[in-house]
Backbone bond lengths (Angstrom), bond angles and torsions (degrees), N, CA, C in turn:
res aa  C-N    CA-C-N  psi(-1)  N-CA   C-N-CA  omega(-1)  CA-C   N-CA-C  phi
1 X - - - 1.452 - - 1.532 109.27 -
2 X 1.515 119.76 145.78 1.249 116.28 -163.62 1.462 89.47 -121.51
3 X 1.420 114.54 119.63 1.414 117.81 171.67 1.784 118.64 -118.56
4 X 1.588 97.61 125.72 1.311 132.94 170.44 1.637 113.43 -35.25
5 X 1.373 139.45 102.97 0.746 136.31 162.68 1.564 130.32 -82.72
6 X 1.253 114.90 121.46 1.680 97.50 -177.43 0.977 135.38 -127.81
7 X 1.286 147.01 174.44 1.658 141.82 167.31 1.631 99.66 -39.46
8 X 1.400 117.07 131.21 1.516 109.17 141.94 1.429 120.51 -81.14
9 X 1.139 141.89 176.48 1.136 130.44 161.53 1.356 116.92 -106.87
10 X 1.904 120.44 109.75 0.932 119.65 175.77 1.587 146.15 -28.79
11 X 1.390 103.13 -44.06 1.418 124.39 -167.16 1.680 93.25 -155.71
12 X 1.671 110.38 179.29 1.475 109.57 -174.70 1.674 97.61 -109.84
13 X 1.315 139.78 13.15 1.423 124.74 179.36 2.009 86.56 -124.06
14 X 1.476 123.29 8.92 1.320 103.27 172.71 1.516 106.56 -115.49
15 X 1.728 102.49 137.08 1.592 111.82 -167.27 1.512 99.48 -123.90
16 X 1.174 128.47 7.57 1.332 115.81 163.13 1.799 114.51 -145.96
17 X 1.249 135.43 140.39 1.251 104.35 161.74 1.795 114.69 -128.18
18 X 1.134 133.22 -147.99 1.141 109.11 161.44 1.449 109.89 -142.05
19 X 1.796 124.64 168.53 1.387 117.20 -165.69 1.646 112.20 -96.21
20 X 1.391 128.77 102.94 1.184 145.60 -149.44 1.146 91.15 -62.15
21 X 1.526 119.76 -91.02 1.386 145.59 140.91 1.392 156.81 -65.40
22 X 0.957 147.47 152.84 1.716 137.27 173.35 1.491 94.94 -121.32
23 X 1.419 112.44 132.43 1.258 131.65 177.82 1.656 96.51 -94.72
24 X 0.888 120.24 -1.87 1.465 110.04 -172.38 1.658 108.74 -132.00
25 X 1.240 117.19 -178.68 1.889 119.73 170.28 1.344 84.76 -123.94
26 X 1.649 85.70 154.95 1.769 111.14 158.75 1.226 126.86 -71.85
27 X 1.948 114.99 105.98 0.699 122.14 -155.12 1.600 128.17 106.49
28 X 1.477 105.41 14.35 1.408 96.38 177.38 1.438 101.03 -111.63
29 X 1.290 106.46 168.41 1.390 120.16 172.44 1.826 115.21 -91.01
30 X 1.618 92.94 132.87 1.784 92.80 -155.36 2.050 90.04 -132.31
31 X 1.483 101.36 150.15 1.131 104.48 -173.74 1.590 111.71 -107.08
32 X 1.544 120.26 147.89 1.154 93.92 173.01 1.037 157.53 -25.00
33 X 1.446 161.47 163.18 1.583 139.73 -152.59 0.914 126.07 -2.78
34 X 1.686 111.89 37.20 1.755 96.69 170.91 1.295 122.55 -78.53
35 X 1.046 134.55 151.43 1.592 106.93 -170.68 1.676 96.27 -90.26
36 X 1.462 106.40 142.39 1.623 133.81 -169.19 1.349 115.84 -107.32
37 X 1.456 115.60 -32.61 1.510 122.97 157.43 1.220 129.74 -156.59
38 X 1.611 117.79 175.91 1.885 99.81 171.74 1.738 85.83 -114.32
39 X 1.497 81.51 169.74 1.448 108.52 179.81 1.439 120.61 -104.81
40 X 1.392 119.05 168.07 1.864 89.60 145.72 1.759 83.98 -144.87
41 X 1.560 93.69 174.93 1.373 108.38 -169.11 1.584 112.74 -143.16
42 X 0.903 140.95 174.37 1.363 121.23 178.66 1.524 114.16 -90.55
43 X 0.943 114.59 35.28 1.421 135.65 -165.46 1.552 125.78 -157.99
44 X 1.436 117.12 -14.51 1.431 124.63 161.47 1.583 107.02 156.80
45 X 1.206 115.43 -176.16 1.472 125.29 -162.30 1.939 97.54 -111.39
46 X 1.224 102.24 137.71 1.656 109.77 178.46 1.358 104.75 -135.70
47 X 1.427 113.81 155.61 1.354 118.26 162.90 1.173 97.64 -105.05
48 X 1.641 103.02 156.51 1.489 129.28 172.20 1.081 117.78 -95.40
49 X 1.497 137.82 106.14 1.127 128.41 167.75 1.434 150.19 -64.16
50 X 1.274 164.23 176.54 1.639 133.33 -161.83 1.934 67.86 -123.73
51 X 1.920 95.69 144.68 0.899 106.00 -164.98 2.051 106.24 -93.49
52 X 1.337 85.13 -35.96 1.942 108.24 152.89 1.067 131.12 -126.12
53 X 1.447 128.61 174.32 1.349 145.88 -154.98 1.599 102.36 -96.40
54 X 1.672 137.18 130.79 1.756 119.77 -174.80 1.321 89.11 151.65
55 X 0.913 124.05 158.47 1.867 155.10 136.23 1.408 106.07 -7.57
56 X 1.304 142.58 131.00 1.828 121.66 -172.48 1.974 72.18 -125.06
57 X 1.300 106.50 169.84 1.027 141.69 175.86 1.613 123.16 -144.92
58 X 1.255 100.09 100.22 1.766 102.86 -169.25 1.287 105.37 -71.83
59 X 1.526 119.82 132.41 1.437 136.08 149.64 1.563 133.30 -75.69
60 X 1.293 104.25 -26.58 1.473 115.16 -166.87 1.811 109.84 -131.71
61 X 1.596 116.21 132.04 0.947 101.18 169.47 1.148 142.32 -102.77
62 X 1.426 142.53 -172.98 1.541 136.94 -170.75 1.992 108.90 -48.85
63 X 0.623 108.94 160.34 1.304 115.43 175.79 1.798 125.80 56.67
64 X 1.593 100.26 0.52 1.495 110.78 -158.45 1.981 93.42 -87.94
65 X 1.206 98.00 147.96 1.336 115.25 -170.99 1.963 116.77 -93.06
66 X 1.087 128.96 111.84 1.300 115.54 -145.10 1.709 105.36 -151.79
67 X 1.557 95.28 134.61 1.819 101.93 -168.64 1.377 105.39 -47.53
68 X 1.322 99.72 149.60 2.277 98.08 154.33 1.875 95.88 -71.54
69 X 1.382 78.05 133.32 1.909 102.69 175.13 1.128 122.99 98.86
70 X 1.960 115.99 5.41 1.465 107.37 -159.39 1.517 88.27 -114.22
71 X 1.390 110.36 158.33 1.637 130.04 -157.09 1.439 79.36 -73.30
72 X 1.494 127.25 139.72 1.280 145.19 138.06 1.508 123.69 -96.28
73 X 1.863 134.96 -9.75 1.120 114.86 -162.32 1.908 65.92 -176.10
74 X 2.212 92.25 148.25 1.015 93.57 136.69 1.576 133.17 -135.68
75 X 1.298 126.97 134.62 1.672 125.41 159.95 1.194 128.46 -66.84
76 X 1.381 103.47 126.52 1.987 120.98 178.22 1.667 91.30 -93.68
77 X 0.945 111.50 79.48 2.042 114.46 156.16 1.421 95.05 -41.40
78 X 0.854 152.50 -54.43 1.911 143.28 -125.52 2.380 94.01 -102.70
79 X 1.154 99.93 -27.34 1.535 115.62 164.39 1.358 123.99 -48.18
80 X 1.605 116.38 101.75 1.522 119.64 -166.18 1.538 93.87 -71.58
81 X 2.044 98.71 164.37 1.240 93.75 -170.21 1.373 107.19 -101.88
82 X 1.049 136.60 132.73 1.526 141.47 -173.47 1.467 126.95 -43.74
83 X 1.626 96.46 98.77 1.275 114.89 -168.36 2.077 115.13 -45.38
84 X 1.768 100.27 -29.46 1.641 95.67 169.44 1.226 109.58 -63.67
85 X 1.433 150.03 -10.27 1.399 116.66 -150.45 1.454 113.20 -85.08
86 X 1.404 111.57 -0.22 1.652 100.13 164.20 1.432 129.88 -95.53
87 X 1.175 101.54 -10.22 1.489 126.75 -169.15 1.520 94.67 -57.62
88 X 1.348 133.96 -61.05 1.662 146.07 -158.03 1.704 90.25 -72.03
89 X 1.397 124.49 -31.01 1.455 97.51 -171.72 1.655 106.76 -92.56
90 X 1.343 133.25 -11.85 1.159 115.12 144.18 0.926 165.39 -22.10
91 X 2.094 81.25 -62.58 1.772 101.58 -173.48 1.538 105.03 -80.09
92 X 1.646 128.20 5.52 1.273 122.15 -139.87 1.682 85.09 -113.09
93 X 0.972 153.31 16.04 1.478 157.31 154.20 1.420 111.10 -84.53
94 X 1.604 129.35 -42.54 1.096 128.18 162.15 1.200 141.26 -58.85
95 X 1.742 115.35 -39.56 1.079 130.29 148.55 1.408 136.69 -38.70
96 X 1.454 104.40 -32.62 2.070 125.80 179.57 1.610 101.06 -76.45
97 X 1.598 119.31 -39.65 1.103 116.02 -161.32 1.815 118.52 -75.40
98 X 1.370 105.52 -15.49 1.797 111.23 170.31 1.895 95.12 -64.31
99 X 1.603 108.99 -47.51 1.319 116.36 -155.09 1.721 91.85 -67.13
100 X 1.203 134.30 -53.11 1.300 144.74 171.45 1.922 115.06 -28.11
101 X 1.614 110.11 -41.63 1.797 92.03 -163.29 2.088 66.05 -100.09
102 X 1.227 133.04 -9.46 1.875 96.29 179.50 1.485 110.25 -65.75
103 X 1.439 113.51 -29.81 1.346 120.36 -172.72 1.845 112.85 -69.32
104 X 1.290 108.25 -31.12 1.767 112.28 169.43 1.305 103.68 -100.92
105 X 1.019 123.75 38.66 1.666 134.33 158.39 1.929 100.84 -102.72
106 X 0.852 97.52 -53.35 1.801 122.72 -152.43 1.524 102.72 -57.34
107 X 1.377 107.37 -49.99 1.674 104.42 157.30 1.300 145.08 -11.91
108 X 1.568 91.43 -71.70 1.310 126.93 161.13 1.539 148.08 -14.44
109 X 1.897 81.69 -51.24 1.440 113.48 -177.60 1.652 110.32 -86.88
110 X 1.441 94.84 -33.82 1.902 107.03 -179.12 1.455 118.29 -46.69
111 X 1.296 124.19 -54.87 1.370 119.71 155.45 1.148 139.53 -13.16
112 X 1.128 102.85 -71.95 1.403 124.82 -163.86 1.954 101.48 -69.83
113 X 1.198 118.44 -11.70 1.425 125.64 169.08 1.701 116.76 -92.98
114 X 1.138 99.04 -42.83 1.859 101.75 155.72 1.822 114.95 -26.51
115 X 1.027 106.07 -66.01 1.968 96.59 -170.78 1.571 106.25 -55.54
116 X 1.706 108.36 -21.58 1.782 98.18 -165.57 1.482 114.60 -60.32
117 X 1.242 114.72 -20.28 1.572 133.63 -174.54 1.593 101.47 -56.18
118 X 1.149 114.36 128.10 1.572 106.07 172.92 1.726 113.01 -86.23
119 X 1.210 137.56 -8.22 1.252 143.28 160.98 1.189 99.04 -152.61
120 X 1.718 115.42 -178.40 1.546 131.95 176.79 1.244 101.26 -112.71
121 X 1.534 131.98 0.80 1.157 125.93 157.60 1.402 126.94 -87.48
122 X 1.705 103.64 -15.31 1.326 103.63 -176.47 1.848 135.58 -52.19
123 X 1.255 140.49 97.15 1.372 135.41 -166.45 1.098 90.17 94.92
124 X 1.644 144.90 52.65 1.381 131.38 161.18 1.166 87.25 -128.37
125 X 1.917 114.25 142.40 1.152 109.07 166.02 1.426 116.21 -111.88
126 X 1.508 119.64 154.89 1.150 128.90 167.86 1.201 131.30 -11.27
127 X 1.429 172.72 -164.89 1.103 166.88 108.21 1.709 114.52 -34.11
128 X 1.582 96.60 -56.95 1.470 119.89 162.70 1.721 121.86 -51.29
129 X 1.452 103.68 -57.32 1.093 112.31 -176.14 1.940 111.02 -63.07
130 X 1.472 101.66 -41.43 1.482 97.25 -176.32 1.528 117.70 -65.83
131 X 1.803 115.48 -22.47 1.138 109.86 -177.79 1.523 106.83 -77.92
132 X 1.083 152.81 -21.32 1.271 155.19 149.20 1.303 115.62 -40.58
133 X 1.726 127.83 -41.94 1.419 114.06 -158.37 1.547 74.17 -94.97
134 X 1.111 138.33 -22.29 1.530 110.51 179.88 1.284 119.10 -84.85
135 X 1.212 130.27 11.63 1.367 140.46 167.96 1.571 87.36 -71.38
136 X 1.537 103.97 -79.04 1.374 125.49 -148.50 1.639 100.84 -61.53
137 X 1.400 121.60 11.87 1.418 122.74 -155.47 1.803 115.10 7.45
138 X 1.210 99.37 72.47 1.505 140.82 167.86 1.657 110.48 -97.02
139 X 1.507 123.45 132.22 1.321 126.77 -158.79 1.861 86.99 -112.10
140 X 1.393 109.13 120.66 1.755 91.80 177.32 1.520 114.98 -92.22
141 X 1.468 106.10 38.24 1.721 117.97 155.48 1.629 95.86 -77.95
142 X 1.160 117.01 -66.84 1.852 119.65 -164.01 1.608 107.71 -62.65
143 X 1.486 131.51 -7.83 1.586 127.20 -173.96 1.230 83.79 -104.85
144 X 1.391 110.73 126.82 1.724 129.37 137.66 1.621 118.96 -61.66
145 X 1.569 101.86 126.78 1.544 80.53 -178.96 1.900 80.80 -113.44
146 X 1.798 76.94 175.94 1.131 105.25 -153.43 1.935 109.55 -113.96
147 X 1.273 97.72 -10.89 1.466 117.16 -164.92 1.764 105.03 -81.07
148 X 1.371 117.05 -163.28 1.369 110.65 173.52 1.538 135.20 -64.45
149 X 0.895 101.91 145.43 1.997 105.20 -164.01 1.342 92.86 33.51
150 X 1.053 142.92 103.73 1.797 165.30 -167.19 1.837 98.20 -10.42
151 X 1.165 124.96 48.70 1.316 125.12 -176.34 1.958 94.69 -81.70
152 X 1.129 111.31 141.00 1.733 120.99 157.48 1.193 127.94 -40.02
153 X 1.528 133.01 95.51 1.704 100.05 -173.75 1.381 104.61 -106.03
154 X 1.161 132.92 -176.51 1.523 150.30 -154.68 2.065 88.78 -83.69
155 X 1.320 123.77 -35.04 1.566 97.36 163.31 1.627 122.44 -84.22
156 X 1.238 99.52 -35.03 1.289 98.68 -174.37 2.003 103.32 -50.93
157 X 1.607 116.05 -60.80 1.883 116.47 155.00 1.723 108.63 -20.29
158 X 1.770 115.05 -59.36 1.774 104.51 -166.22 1.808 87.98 -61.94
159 X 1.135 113.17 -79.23 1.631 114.01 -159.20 1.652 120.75 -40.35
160 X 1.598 87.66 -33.53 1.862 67.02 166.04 1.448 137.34 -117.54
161 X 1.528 99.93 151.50 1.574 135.00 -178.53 1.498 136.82 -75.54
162 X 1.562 100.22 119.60 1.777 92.58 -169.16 1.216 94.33 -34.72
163 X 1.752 92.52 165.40 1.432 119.52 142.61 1.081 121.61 -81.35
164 X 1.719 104.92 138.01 1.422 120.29 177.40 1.810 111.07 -81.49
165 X 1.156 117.00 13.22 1.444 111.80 177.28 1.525 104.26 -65.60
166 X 1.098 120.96 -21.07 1.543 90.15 -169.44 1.956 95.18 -139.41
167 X 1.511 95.90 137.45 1.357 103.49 -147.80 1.745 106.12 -77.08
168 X 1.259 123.17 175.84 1.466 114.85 -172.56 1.259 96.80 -108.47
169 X 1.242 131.67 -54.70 1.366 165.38 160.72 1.622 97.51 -22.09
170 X 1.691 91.01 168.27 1.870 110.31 157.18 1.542 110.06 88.45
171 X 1.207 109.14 171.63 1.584 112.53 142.82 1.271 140.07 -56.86
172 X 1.534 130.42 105.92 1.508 139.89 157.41 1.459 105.52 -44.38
173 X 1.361 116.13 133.00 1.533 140.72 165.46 1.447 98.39 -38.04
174 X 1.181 142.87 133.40 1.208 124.20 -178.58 2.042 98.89 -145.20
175 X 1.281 126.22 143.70 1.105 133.98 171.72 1.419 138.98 -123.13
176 X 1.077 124.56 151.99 1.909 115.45 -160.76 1.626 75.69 -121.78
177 X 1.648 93.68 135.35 1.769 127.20 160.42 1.166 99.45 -103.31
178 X 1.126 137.14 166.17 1.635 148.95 115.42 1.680 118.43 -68.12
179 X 1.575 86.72 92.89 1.700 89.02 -178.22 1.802 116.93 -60.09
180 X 1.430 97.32 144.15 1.491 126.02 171.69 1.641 99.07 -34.70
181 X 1.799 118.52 145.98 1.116 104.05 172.56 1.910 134.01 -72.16
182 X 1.947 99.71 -8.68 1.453 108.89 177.93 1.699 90.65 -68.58
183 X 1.579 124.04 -59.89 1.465 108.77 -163.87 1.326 121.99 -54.55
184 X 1.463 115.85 -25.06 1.735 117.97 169.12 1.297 106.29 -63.73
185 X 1.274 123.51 -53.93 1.643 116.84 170.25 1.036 121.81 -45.46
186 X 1.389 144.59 -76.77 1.175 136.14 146.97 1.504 134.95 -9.52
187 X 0.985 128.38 -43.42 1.812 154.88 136.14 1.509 101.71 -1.02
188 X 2.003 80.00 -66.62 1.578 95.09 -146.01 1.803 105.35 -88.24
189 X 0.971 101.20 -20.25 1.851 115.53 171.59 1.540 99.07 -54.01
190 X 1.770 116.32 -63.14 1.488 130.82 -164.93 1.562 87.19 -49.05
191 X 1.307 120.67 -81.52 1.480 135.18 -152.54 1.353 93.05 -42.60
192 X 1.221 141.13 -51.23 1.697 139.44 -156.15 1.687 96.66 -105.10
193 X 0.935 135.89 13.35 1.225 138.33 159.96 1.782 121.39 -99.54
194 X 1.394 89.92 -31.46 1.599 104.47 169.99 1.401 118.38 -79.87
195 X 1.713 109.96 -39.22 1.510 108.19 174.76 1.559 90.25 -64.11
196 X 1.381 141.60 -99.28 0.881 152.14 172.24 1.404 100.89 25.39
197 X 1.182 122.38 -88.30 1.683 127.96 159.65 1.509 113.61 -14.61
């Protein structure tokens, strides 16, 4: 049996909402109330729950805008449920355990890089000195110090100067979403609340 999935209707003054997300792929096997997607509404975000257990078949896609009552997905009830799906959580403990002795290997190696350091003060700054480069949001990897076994001192912090690698100026990277239908509501409240004003 192929069952019709549909909009509920959130609230009684909302007649459309749209499909945020799909928690699921086309074509997976979904269990009762699992939730299958979120919504949004002009009034808040819901998940949809699968109303039966079967195969879903998506109708509608992410972001698509869609009446209360209109079919979004369909379920095959009569669709056995896939005898692999336990199989992967088994095998998936065995798989961790190669990753497990590389990680108590790795230790190992750390040591042996410790002596390359020419002091333990070297690239440390002062107490003094560090409160300065964090003013200046100055990283005391890029200041050479100059003090004992290459420790930071409070001039070496005054004398030095950001880096100019990265510019202050210009155009920011900037990107266009298609806002959610609550943030257009909201939008549209501000805008007519301000004329209003």
């Amino acid at each position: 049996m192929i069952l019709e999935m549909k909009v509920p209707s959130p609230g009684e003054s909302i007649k459309e909402v749209e499909i945020a997300t799909w928690l699921v792929k086309d074509g997976d096997y979904v269990e009762k109330d699992q939730a299958i997607a979120e919504v949004d509404s002009d009034k808040a975000t819901l998940e949809l729950p699968a109303e039966m257990s079967g195969v879903i078949t998506l109708k509608a896609e992410e972001g698509d805008t869609v009446a209360v009552g209109a079919v979004v997905c369909l379920i095959d009830t009569d669709a056995a449920k896939p005898a692999g799906s336990t199989a992967p959580a088994a095998e998936a403990p065995k798989a961790e355990a190669p990753k497990a002795e590389v990680k108590a290997e790795a230790p190992k190696a750390a040591p042996a890089q410790a002596p390359a350091a020419t002091s333990y003060a070297a690239g440390t700054p002062s107490p003094a000195a560090r409160k300065i480069l964090d003013e200046k949001n100055i990283a005391p990897a890029t200041v050479s110090g100059t003090g004992k076994g290459g420790r930071i001192t409070k001039d070496d912090a005054v004398n030095a100067v950001p880096s100019m690698g990265t510019p202050t100026g210009g155009s920011r990277g900037t990107e266009r979403t298609k806002l959610s239908m609550l943030r257009r509501k909201v939008a549209e409240r501000l805008v007519s609340a301000k004329n209003e004003t």
